[in-house]
C-alpha positions as MATLAB code, in Angstrom:
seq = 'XXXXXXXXXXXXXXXXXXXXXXXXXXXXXXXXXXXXXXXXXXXXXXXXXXXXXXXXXXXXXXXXXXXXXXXXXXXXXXXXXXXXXXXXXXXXXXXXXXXXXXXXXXXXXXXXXXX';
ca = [
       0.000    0.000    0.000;
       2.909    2.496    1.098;
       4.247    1.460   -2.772;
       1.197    2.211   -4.306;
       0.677    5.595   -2.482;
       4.183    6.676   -3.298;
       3.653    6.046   -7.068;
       0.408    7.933   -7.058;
       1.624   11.303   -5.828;
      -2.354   12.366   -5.262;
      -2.822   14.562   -2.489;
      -6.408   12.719   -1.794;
      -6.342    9.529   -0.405;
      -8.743    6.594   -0.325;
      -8.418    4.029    2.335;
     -10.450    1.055    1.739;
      -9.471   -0.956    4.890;
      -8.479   -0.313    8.439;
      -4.948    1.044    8.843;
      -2.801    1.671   11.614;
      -1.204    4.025   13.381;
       2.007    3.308   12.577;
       1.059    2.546    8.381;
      -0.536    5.928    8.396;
       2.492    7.809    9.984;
       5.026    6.150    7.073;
       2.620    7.155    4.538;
       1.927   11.064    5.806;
       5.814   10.509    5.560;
       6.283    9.193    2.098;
       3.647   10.950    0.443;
       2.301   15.104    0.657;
      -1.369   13.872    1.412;
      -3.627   16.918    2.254;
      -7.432   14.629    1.975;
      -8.220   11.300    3.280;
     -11.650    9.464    2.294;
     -12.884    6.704    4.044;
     -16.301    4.760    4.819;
     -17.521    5.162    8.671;
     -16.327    2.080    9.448;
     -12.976    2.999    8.585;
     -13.174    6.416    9.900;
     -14.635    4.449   13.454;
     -11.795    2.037   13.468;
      -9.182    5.110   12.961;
      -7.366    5.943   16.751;
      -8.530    9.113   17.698;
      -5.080   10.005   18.487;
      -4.189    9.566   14.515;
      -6.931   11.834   13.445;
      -6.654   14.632   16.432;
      -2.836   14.926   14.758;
      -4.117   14.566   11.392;
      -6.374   16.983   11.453;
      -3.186   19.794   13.441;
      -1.369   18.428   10.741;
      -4.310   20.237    7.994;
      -5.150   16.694    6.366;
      -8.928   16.639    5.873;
     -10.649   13.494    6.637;
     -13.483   12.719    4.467;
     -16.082   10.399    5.889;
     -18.198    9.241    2.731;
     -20.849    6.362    2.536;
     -20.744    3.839    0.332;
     -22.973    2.164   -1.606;
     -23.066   -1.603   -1.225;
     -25.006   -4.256   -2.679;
     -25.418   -5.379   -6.344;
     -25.530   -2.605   -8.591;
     -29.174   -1.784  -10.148;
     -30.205   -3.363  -13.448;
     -32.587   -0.908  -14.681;
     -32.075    2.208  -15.238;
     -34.345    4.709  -12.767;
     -36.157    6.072  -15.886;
     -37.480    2.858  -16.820;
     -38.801    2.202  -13.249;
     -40.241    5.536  -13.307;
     -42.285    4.916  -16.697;
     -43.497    1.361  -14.912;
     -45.672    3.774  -11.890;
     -46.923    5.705  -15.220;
     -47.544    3.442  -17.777;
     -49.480    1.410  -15.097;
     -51.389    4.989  -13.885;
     -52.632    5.041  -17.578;
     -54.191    1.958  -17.762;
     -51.855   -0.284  -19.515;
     -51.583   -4.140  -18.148;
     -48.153   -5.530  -17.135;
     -47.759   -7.481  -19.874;
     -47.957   -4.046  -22.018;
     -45.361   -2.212  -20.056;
     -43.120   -4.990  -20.077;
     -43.390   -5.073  -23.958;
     -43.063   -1.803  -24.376;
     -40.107   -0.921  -22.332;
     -38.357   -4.319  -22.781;
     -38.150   -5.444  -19.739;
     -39.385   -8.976  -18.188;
     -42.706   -9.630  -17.207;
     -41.516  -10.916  -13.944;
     -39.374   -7.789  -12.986;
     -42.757   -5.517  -13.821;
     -44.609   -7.525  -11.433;
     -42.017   -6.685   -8.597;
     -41.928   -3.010   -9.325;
     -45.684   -2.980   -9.300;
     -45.804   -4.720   -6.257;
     -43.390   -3.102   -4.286;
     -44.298   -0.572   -1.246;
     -44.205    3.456   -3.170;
     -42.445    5.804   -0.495;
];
């Protein structure tokens, strides 16, 4: 990781698992890092210590969320013209048809509670 951080010479960084103390001392060493991003997990796991002198030290930690699960199939738009295709009147079997998508996934977006 320190190798791969060196190479980059990015002053944002993106840590993607837990790191310690000591791993993110020889990288604020090897490397002019002014942004860190992490999940809150990461950011949680991170010794407050680290980020008190991270943070005197003018590195901004970024605490993003990230999206997990499988990706979506459909696009939003599609999903949207299921609600109104259905509002006007057309059966399931229609929509799918038109907007070439199974009959089965129809029937779940139909189905499914609208917030």
């Amino acid at each position: 990781m320190l190798e791969a951080v060196e190479r980059a010479h990015d002053p944002e960084l993106l840590l993607k698992r837990k790191v310690s103390t000591v791993l993110l001392a020889q990288i604020m060493q090897k490397a002019p890092v002014s942004r860190i991003m992490c999940s809150p997990a990461i950011y949680g796991s991170l010794p407050r210590s680290a980020v008190a002198a991270l943070e005197q030290m003018g590195v901004e930690i970024a605490v993003e969320r990230v999206k997990r699960g499988r990706p979506h199939v459909h696009a939003r738009e599609k999903l949207k013209m299921i609600e109104e295709l259905h509002g006007q009147g057309f059966a399931a079997a229609e929509i799918a048809h038109k907007l070439h998508l199974p009959l089965r996934t129809v029937y779940y977006h139909l189905r499914r509670p609208r917030i």
